[in-house]
C-alpha positions in Angstrom: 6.9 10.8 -73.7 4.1 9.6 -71.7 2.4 11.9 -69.0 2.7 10.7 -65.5 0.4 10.9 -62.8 1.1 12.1 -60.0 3.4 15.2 -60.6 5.5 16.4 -57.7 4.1 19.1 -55.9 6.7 22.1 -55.7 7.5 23.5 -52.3 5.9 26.5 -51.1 8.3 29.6 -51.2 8.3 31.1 -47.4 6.7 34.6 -50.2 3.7 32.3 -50.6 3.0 31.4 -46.8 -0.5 32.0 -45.5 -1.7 35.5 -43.7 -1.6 35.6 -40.2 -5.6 36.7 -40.5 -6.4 33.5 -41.9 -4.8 31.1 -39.8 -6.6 33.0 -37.2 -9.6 32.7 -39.1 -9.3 28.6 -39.9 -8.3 28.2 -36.0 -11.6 29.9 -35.2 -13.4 27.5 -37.2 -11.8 24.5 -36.0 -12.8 25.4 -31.9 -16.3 26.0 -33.4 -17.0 23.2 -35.3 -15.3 20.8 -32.4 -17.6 22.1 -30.1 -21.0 21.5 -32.1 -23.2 19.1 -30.4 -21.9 18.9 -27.0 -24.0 19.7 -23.8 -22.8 20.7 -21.0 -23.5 18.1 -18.4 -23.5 15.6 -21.0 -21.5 12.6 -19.0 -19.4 11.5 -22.6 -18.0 14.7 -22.2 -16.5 14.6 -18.2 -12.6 15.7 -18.2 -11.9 15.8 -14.7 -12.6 13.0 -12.4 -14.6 15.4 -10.5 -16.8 16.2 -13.1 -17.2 12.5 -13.8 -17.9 12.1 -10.4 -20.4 14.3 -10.7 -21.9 12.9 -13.6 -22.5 9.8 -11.9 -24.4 11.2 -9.0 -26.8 12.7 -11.6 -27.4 10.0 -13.9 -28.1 7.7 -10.3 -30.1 9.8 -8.3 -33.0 7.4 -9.1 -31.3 4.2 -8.7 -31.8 1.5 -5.7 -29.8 2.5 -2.7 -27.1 -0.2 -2.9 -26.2 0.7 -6.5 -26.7 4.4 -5.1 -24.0 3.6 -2.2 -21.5 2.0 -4.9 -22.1 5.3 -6.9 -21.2 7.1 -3.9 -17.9 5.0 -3.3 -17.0 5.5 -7.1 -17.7 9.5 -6.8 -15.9 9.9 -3.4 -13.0 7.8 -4.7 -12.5 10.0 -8.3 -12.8 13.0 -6.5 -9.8 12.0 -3.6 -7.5 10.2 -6.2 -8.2 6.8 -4.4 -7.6 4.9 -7.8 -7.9 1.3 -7.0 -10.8 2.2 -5.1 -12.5 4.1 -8.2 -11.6 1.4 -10.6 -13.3 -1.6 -7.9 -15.9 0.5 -7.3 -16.8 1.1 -11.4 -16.9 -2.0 -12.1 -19.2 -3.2 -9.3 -21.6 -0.4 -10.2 -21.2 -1.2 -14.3 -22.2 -5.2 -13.2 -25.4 -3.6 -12.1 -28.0 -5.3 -13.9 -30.7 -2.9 -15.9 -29.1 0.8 -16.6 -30.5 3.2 -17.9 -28.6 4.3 -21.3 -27.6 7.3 -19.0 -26.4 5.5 -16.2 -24.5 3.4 -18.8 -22.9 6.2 -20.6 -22.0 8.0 -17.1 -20.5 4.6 -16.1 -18.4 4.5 -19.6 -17.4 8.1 -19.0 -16.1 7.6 -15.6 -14.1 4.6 -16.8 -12.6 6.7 -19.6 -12.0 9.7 -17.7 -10.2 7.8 -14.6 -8.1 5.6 -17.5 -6.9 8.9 -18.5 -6.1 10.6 -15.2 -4.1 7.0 -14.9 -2.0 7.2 -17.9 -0.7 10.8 -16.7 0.0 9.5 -13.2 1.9 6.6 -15.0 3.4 8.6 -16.9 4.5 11.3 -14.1 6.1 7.9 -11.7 2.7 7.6 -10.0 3.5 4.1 -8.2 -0.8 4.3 -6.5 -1.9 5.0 -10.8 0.2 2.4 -11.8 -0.6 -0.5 -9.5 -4.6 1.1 -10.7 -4.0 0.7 -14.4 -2.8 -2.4 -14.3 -5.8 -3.7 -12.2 -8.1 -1.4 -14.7 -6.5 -3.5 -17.5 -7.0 -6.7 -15.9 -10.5 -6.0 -15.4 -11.4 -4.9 -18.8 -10.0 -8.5 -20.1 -12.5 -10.5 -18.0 
C-alpha cells in the first residue's frame, strides 16, 4: 500500500496541554518582540488623536505659517472630536507641496489614526464619525 503524505495529525489529549509557565513565557516574548524598533514619539506609531495631534505640531514646527495654521486646525480639530473638520483640514495640509519625509509620515499617521477613531464611532451609532468617514473615503478616491 502506498504511503501517503500528509498523515492526519492526532488531537492533543487535554494530559498533553501546555504549562501555564510557558504560555506565560511565549506571551512575554510576543509583547517584546512587537515592541522592537519603535520610538516613542515616532508619528507611525500615534494611537490617540491627541497624540497624533501632537505629532503633527512637532514634525511642523519649521514649516511656513499657513501650512503651520492648517496644522493647527488639524491638531485642534483631533484633539475636540471635530471630525469633518480634521479630515478637511488633513487633506489641505497633505496638498502641501514639499514635506519633509517627517511631516509626510506625521500627515499619514494622523490620517490613519483619525480613520480609526472613525470606524469605532461608526461602529458605536456616531451619526458626526459617520457623515466623516464617508467624506474621508470620498477624499482618498480623488
Amino acid at each position: 500500500m502506498p504511503r501517503r503524505l500528509f498523515e492526519p495529525v492526532p488531537a492533543v489529549k487535554s494530559t498533553e496541554r501546555c504549562s501555564p509557565l510557558l504560555a506565560i513565557l511565549g506571551l512575554v516574548l510576543v509583547l517584546g518582540l512587537s515592541a522592537c524598533g519603535k520610538r516613542e514619539g515616532d508619528p507611525v506609531t500615534a494611537s490617540t488623536p491627541k497624540a497624533a495631534a501632537a505629532s503633527l505640531d512637532a514634525a511642523f514646527t519649521s514649516a511656513p505659517a499657513a501650512v503651520q495654521e492648517n496644522v493647527r486646525l488639524v491638531s485642534q480639530a483631533m484633539r475636540e472630536g471635530q471630525y469633518d473638520q480634521a479630515v478637511v483640514s488633513l487633506q489641505v495640509v497633505r496638498g502641501q507641496e514639499n514635506l519633509s519625509l517627517e511631516q509626510g509620515m506625521a500627515v499619514q499617521s494622523s490620517i490613519l489614526t483619525l480613520e480609526q477613531q472613525l470606524v469605532q464611532g461608526v461602529q458605536s451609532g456616531d451619526p458626526n464619525a459617520k457623515r466623516a468617514y464617508e467624506l474621508l473615503k470620498a477624499l482618498k478616491r480623488n
